[in-house]
C-alpha positions, 0 to 999 in steps of 0.5 A, spaced: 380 575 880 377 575 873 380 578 867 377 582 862 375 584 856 370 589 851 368 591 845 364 597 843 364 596 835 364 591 830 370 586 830 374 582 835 376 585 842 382 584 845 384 576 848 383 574 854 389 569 855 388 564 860 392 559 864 391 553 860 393 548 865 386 551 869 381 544 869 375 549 869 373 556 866 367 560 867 365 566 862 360 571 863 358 575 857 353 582 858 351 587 855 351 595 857 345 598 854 340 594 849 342 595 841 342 590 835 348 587 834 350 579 833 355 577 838 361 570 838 364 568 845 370 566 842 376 560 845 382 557 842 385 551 845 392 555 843 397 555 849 399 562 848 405 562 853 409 557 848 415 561 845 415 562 839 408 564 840 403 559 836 398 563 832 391 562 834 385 559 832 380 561 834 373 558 834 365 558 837 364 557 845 357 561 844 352 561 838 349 567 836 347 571 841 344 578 840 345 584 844 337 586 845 337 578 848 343 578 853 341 585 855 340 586 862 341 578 864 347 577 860 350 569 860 354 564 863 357 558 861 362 553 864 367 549 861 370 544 864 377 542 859 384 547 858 382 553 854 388 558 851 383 563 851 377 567 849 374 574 846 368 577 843 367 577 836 361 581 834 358 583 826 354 588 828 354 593 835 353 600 835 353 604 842 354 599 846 359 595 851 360 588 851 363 585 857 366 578 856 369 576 863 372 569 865 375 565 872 379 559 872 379 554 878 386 550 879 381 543 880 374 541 879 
């Protein structure tokens, strides 16, 4: 089953915390509705079920994707090494959904 997250406003969404020990993880971004906006997928390599739990660092999984762009056909990309976790970064999104939803597989 695939985990969700969204964002509707400026900002970070809420974290989508993965299985670190997945060999491979498919993220879908889309769009409900064309606005202007910049979009980030973001990911950390921070194993978030450590106790204490790490602070995260976060970076780029996607480039600078505008909504008008994702609209309608949305992204898909495919990473193939442990991620800790992602979420939707977005410097400007009005009246808008943006859907981030990633599946894992155990083996390759």
């Amino acid at each position: 089953m695939a985990q969700v997250t969204t964002l509707s406003s400026v900002g970070v969404s809420g974290a989508i915390v993965l299985n670190p020990t997945a060999k491979a993880t498919t993220v879908q971004l889309t769009v409900s509705a064309t606005s202007s906006g910049n979009l980030y997928i973001q990911y950390t390599l921070d194993d978030p079920s450590t106790t204490p739990a790490p602070t995260m660092t976060w970076a780029m999984l996607s480039s600078n994707l505008t909504s008008s762009n994702v609209e309608g056909v949305g992204v898909t990309y495919t990473v193939l090494s442990p991620l800790g976790g992602l979420r939707i970064s977005s410097t400007a999104v009005t009246t808008t959904t943006v859907t981030l939803k990633a599946l894992q597989a155990v083996s390759a």
